[in-house]
N, C-alpha and C positions, 0 to 999 in steps of 0.2 A: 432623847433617850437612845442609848445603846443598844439596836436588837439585835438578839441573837442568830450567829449562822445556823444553827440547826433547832428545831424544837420538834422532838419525837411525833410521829402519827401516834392520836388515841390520847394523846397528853391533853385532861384537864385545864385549860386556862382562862383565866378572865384579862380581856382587851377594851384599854379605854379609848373614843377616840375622839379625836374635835369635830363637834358641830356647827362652829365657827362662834361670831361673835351674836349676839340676839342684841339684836337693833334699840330693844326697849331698854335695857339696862345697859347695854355697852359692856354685857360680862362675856369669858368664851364661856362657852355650852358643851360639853361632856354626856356623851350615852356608854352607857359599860355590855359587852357582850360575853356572854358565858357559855363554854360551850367544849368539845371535841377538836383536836387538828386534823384536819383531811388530807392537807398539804402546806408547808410552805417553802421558800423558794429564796428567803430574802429579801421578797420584794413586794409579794401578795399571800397573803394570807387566807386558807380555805380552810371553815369550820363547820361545824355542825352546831349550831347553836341551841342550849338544853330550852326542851320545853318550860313552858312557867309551868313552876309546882303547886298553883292551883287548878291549872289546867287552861286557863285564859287563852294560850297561847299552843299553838304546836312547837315543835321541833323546826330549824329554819335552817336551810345551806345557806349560809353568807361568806362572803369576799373583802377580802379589808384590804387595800394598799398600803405599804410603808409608812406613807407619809400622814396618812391618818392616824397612825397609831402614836398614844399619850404616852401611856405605860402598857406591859402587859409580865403577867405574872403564873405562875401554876397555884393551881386553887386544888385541895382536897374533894373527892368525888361527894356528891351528895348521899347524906344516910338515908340508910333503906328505910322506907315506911313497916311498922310492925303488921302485922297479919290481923285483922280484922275479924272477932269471932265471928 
């Protein structure tokens, strides 16, 4: 894949990356992360990664280098939750 030289601070995207091969099936392995830009550089990638929206999970600073990244795309922000009488 072709990355991009710039991708705005604050821009929504989801980044897929290899996990390599898994030994039992001999398939590659993909994890997708969703999240905020913090920085990138061209060469590493610094995000804010969204909490899970059940809550399972917090909010996570991660790092992704180049060479891991599959695809990565801009993704629309998550809808607001309605207000709960």
């Amino acid at each position: 894949m072709t990355l991009p030289r710039q991708i705005p601070v604050g821009a929504r995207i989801v980044v897929r990356v290899t996990e390599g091969v898994d030994p039992a099936d001999g398939r590659m392995k993909f994890r997708d992360y969703v999240g905020h830009v913090t920085a990138w550089d061209g060469y590493t990638l610094e995000m804010v990664r969204d909490a899970a929206a059940n809550g399972s999970r917090p909010a996570q600073n991660i790092t992704i280098h180049q060479e891991q990244i599959a695809t990565l795309k801009p993704v629309p922000e998550r809808p607001k939750a309605p207000a709960r009488p």
